[in-house]
N, C-alpha and C positions, 0 to 999 in steps of 0.2 A: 545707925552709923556703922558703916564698913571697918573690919578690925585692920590696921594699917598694914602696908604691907614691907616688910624688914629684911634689905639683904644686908654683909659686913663688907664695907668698903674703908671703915677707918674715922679717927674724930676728928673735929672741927682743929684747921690752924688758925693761928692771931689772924692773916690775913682774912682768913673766911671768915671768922665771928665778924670784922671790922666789915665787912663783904659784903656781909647777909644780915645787917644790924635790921634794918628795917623789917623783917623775917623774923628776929629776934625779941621784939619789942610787942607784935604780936599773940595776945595769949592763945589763939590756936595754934599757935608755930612755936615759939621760942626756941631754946637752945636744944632742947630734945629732937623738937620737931623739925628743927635743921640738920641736927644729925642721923633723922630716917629721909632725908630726902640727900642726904652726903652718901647714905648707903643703899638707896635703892640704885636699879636699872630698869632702863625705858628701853623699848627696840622701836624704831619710828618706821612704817611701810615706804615707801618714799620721799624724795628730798626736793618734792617739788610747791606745788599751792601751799597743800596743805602742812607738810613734812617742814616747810621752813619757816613758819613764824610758831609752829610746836617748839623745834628743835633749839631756836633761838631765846624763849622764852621760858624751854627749862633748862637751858643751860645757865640762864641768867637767876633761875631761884635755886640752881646747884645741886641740880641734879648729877649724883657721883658718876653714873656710868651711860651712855647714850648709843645707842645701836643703831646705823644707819645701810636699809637695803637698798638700793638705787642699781643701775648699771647706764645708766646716759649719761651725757657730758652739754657743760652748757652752753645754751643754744642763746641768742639777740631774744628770740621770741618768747624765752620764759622770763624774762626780767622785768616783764610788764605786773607780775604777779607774786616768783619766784623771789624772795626778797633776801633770803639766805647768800643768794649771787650775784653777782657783778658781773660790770665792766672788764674787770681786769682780771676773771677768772672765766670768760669765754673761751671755749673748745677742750676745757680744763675738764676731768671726772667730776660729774657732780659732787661725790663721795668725797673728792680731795678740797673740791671747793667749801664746803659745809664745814669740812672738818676745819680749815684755816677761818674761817667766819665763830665757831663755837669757840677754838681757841682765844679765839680776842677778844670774845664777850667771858669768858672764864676758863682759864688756863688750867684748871686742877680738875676738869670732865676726861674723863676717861671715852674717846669717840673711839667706838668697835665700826668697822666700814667692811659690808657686805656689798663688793659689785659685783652681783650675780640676780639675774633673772629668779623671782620666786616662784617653787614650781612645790606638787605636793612630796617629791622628793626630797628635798631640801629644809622645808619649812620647821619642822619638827628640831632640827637640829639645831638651827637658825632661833625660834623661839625659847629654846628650854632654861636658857641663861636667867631669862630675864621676868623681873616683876609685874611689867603693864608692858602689852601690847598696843600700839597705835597706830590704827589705819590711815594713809594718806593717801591712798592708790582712788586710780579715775577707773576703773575698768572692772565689773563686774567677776568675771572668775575670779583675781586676786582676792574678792570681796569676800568672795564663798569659799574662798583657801583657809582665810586669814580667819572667819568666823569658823571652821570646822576644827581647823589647829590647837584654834584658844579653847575650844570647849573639850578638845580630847587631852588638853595638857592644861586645862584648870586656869586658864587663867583672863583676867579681863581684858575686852578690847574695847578701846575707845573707840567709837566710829567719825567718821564725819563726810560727807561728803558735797559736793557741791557742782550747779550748773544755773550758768547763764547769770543771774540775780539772786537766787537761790539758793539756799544750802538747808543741812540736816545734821543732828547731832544725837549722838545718843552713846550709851557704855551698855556692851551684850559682854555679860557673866553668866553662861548657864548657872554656876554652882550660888548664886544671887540672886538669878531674875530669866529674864528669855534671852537667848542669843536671835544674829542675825536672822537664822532660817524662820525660824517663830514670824518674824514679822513680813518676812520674805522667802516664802517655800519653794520659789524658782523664780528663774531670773525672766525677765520682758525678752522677748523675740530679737535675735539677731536684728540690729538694726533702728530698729523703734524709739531708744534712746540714744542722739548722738554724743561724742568724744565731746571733750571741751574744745579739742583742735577743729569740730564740724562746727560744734552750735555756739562757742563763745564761751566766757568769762569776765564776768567785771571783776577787775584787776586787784581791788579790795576785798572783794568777797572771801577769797582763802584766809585771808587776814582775820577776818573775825570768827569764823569757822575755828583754825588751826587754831586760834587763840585762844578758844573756849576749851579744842581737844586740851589743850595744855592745862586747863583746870581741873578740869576734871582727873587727869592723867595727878596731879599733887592733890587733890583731893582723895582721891584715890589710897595713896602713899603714904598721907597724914592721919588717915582713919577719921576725918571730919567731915560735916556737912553732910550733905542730902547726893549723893552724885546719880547721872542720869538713868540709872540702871530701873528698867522697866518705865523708862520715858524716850520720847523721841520727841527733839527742840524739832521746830519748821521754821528757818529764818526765811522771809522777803524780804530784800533792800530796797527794792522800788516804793514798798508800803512801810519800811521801816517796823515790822512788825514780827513777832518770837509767840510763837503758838506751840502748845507743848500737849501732843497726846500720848496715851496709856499703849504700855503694849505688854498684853498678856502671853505669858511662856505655853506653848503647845504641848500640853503632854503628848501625844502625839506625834512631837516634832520628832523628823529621821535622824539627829546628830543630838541634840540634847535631852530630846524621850528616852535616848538608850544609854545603857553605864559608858561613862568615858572611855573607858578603857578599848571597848568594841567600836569606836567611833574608827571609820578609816576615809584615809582619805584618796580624793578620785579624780580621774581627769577632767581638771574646770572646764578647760578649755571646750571639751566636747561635750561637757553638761551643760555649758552657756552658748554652746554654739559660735563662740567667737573669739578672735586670739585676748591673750591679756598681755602683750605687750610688741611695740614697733619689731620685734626679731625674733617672733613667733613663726613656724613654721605652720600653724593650724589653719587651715582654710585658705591654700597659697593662692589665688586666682588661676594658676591651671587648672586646680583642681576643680573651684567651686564654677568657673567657667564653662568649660571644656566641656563639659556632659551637655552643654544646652545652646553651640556655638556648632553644632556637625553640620551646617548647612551644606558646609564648600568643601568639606571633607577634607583641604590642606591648611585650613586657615588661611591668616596671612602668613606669606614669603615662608610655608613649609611648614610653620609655626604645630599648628593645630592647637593652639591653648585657650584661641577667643580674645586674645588680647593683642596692640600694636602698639609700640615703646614711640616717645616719643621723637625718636631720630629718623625711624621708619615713618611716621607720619610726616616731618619738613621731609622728609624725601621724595615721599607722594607730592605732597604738596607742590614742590621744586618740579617737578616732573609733569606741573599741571593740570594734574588730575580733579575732577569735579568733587571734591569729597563732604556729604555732612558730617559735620562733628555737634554732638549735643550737648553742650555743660548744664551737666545739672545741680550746680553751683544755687546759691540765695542770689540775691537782684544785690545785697550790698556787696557780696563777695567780689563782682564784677567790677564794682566802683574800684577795690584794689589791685586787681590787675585780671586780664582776659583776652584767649585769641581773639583775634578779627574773621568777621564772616562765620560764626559760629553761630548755631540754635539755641537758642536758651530759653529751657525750659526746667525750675526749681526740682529735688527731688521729691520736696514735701506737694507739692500743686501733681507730679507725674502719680504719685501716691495714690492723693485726695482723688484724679479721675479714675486710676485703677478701679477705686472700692466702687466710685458709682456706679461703673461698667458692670462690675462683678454684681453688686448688687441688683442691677436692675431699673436705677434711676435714673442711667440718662444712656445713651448709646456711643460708640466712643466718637462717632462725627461731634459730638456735643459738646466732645471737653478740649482740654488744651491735647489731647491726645492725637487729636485730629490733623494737627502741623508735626507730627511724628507719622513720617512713610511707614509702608511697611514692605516695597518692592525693593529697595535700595540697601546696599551696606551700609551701616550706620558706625559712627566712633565714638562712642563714648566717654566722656571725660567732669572730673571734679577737681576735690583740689591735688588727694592723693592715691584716689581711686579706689578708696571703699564706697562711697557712695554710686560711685557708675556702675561698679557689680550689683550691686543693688535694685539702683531700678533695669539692668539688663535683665535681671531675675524677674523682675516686675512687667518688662514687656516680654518677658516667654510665657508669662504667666497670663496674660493676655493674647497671645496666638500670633506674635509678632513671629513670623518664620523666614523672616531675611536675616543677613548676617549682621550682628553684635560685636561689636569691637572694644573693651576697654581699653582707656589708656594708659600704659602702664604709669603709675607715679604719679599720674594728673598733672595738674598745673607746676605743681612744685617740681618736678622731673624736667620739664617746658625752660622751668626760668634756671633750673642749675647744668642743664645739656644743651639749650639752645640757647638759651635770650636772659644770659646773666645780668642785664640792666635791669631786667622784669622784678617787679617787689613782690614779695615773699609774706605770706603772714601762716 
């Protein structure tokens, strides 16, 4: 058992013992064990899947101080998951939403509200307050911030993360057991694994996930029980099934092999090769385009960056120009909205004939590759256009040597500058 962990935040009032009776009756908890969880502090990564049935779950076992990083504002399309939000807190700062939801579930939480992008700048400063860290973030780099941070400043991070059906849970304490790196010594390839915004989320899934970080995060605090520290939970919902394996600490490992103190932290973004958040500057599409778009040497309309916004292409369009466009969207994606007269060809199927080509097992007439010109300008497009840089990289890498266009924004660009009726997901 983990010795608990004790900040001073103050004792219990009538209303709290009346509050937290249930807590109290308890012989793991009682009146003591209410008052290390009145005085601890939580920093939560996020106020979204995962950040809002944490954040609401320990403010309802009263938890004294709650720290929340966010910088978005809420959207229609996280409310399918996001439970912390509403209706009536739409276009609102996440951060300001969360906090009017924690006040109503328990008015005596002290909500600390970070809106700011976490970067390795910041994080240190950001974490040092606080007893348990908790991961909510979808995006790799943050993953690898948030695990290098807590093991050069001592302290645990609840993980959890989740995709499609799927989730994972685990608590990385180097100074207890193995952190993040140990079980993950670098991150999967640009790309490989997508956003929950590409590949989906069932809408409950955060909820069990978040719910479990939130146990662990008072177990944690209470100094009881077994918590996940050198285990990793495997949840499936479609199997309804929790499989739990071991993960051994690396002596070896580059962040928790070496004394904390030497631990430094480093640009994610360019160690994961990809941004960690929607107003990231790292990898703009001029940049990651432009080097493999020199066909025409002006691009479009003088551009030269490889890519055409979507106003410039109804312009073409209006002007009657022959143009292909390829979405390489999924075949359900289209059921919710898509141009007319477009190619559609998935990015995972453009992928899968890449490799056969490259490897040698079929020639590209052989795949779906083969209704992909290669004499003609092409336009690229998805839903927000990471995925059309993607496979445009995918057909340079193939010897495609006509001109590649992505479209800036994708579909979502389409329905908020062109075709506002157009639905949105």
């Amino acid at each position: 058992m983990v010795a608990p962990i004790i900040n001073t935040l103050g004792d219990l009032s009538t209303d709290e013992i009346q509050r937290f009776s249930r807590h109290l009756i308890l012989p793991d908890v009682g009146l003591e064990g209410q008052r290390k969880l009145k005085n601890a502090s939580v920093l939560i990564i996020g106020t979204g899947g995962l950040g809002s049935p944490t954040a609401l779950y320990l403010a309802a076992a009263g938890i004294g101080r709650i720290g929340l990083v966010d910088y978005d504002i809420v959207d229609s399309s996280n409310l399918q998951r996001q439970i912390i939000h509403g209706q009536s807190t739409l276009g609102m700062s996440k951060l300001d939403s969360a906090e009017i939801r924690i006040k109503d579930i328990n008015p005596h939480v002290q909500v600390d509200k970070y809106n700011v992008p976490l970067f390795s700048d910041n994080a240190l400063e950001i974490f040092a307050p606080y007893d348990v860290i908790i991961d909510g973030t979808d995006n790799f780099p943050t993953r690898y911030l948030v695990n290098d941070a807590c093991v050069k400043l001592g302290k645990p991070n609840v993980y959890g993360s989740i995709f499609r059906f799927e989730g994972q849970l685990s608590v990385f304490w180097a100074q207890e057991g193995a952190c993040y790196r140990c079980m993950f010594p670098s991150p999967p390839p640009p790309g490989l694994v997508p956003s929950c915004a590409e590949g989906g989320v069932l809408g409950v899934l955060p909820g069990t996930i978040g719910t479990l970080q939130a146990t662990e995060a008072i177990k944690l605090l209470l100094g009881i029980g077994d918590p996940m520290i050198g285990r990793m939970l495997l949840y499936d919902a479609l199997e309804m099934s929790f499989t739990t394996i071991k993960i051994r600490k690396n002596p070896n490992c580059p962040v928790c092999g070496i004394p904390h103190e030497q631990v430094e932290l480093i640009d994610y973004e360019q160690f994961c090769g990809m941004p960690a958040h929607d107003h990231s500057e790292f990898g703009k599409l001029a940049d990651v385009v432009a080097g493999v778009n020199g066909t025409n040497g002006n691009g479009v309309n003088g551009h030269g960056k490889g890519e055409i916004t979507v106003a410039e292409l109804k312009q073409r369009w209006d002007a009657g120009e022959d143009l292909l466009v390829l979405d390489v969207r999924n075949a359900n994606e289209f059921d919710i909205s898509a141009l007319d007269d477009t190619l559609r060809i998935s990015k995972p199927d453009i992928e899968a004939a890449r490799d056969a080509v490259l490897a040698g097992r079929k020639p590209r007439e052989a795949t779906v590759l083969a209704q992909i010109p290669d004499d003609r300008e092409i336009i690229v497009m998805c839903r927000s256009g990471k995925r059309s840089a993607d496979v445009i990289s995918a057909l340079r890498g193939l010897g495609y040597e006509n001109t590649l266009l992505n479209l800036t924004g994708g579909i979502l660009a389409w329905a908020n500058e062109i075709d506002p009726e157009m639905a949105t997901y």
